[in-house]
TORLO-756268 format. One line per 5 residues: number of its first residue (from 1); their letters; for each residue x, y, z of C-alpha. Coordinates in steps of 0.1 Angstrom, whole numbers, plus 2048, in hexadecimal, padded with zeros to 3 digits. Each point is the difference from the previous one (the first is absolute). Last residue first. Example, Ala and Ser with C-alpha at 12.3 -4.5 7.8 and 13.67 -1.06 7.14 Angstrom:
residues 2
2 = SA = 889 7F5 847 ~ 7F2 7DE 807
***
This chain:
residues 170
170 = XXXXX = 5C8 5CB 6E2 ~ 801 7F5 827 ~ 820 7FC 815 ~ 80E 7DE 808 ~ 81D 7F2 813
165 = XXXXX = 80E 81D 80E ~ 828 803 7F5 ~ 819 80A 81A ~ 81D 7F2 7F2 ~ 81B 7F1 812
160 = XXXXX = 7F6 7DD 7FA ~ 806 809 7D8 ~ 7E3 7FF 7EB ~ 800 7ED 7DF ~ 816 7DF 811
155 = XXXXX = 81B 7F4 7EB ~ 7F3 7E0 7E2 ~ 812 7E7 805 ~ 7E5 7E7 80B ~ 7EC 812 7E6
150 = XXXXX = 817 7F1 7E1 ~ 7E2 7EA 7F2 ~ 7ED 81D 7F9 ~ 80D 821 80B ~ 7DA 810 7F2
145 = XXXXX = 7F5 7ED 81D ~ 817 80B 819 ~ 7FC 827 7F7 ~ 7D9 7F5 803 ~ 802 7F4 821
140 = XXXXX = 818 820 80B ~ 7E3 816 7F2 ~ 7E4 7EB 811 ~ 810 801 826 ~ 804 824 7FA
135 = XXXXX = 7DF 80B 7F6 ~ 7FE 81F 7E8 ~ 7DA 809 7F5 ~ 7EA 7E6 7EA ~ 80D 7E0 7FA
130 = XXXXX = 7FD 7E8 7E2 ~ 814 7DB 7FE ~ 808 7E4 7F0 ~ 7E8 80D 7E1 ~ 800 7E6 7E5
125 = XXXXX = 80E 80F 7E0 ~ 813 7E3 7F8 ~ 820 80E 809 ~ 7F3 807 81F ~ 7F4 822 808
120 = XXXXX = 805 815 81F ~ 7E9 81E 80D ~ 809 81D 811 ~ 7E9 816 808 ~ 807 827 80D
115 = XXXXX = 7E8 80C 7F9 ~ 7DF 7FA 809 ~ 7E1 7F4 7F5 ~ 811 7EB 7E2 ~ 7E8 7E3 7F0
110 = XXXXX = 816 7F7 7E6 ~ 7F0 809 7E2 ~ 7F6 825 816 ~ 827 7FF 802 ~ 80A 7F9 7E0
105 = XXXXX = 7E5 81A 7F0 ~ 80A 81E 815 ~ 7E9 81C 7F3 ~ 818 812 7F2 ~ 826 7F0 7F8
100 = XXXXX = 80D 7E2 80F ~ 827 809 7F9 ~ 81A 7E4 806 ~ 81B 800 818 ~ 823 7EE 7F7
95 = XXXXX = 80E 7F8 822 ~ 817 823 80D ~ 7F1 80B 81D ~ 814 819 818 ~ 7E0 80C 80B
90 = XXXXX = 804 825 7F5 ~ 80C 7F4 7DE ~ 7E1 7EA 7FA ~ 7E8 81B 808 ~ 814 816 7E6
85 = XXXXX = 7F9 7E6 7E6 ~ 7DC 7FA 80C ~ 7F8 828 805 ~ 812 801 7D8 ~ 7EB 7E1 7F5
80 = XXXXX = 7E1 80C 80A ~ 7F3 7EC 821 ~ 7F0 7DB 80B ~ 820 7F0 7FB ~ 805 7DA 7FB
75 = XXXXX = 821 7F9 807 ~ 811 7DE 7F3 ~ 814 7E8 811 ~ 80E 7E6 7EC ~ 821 7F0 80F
70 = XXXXX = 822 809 801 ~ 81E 7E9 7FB ~ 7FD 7E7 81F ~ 80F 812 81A ~ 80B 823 7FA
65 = XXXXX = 7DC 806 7ED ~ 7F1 7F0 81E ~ 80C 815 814 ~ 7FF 81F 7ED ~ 7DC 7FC 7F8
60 = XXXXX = 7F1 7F6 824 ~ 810 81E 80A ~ 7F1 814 7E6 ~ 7E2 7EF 80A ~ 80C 80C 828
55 = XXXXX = 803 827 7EF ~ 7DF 7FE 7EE ~ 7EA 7F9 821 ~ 808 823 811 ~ 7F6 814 7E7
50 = XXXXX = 7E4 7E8 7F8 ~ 7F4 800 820 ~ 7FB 826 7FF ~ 7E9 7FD 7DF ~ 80A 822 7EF
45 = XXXXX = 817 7F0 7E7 ~ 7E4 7E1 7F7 ~ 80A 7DB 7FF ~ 7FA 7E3 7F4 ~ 819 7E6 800
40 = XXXXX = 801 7DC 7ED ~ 819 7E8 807 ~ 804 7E7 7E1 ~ 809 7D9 807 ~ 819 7EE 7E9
35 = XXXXX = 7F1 7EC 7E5 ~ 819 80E 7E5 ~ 7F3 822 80E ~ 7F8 813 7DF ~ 800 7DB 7F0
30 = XXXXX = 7D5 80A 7FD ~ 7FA 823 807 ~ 7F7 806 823 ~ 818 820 804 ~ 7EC 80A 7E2
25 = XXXXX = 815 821 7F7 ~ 7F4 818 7E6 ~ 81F 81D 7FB ~ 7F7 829 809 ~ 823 801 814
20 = XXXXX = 7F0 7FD 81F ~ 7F1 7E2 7FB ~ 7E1 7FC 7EA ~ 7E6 7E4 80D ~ 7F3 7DF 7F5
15 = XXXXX = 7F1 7E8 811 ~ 7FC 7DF 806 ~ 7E0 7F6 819 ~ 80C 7EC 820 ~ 7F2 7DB 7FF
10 = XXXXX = 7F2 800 824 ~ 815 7E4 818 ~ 807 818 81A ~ 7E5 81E 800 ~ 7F7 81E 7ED
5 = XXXXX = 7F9 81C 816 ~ 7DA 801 801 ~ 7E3 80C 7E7 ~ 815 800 7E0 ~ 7EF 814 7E4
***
């Protein structure tokens, strides 16, 4: 068992975990990314930052999706698969979520005291990033990062318009 939140440059443990369709995923799996990074995101349906975190990942999704032809985002989801699939319809969320089961062995791997977490991995496996709770500074970091090479393109994940807090706790 983890005793922190695994941190940047920490080899992030593979995994694997049933989606919601009952078929074993390793989002880490070697060639799974082609060397591109892997966003991470733990969440639970009764955690209220997660209901309102999901959406702006969503977000993140679409954009980048538009953009540069999708990206690896997985869920990592803390519930049943039928409170995660209906969790995931409330929210509007639509990244490929996978199911942790009891006793949460991903997240205790990772070091998770909260939810939600986000954590990016490189292609090698090296964690770029982990971060507990939504923090908007760090989301539109990471939207950029999983960009690549085409960031300077990349349109804004909040709009100026927006009233968005820059953190709330997990």
């Amino acid at each position: 068992m983890s005793e922190a939140l695994i941190a940047a440059g920490a080899e992030a443990p593979r995994f694997a975990l049933p989606d919601l369709n009952g078929r074993m995923v390793d989002p880490l799996a070697p060639g799974s990314g082609d060397a591109a990074p892997v966003l991470l995101v733990f969440f639970k349906d009764d955690c209220p930052t997660c209901r309102f975190t999901l959406p702006f990942i969503e977000r993140m999704r679409r954009l980048l999706e538009r953009e540069y032809a999708g990206v690896p985002i997985y869920g990592i989801s803390q519930d049943s698969p039928a409170r995660t699939r209906a969790f995931m319809q409330e929210t509007g969320a639509a990244f490929p979520v996978l199911v942790e089961g009891e006793g949460y062995p991903v997240s205790t791997e990772y070091g998770l005291e909260a939810v939600p977490t986000v954590v990016l991995v490189g292609g090698d496996r090296k964690v770029l990033r982990s971060q507990p709770g939504f923090h908007r500074t760090t989301y539109a970091s990471i939207a950029r990062e999983l960009a690549g090479g085409k960031a300077a393109v990349l349109p804004p994940l909040f709009g100026a318009d927006e009233s968005v807090p820059e953190a709330r706790p997990g």
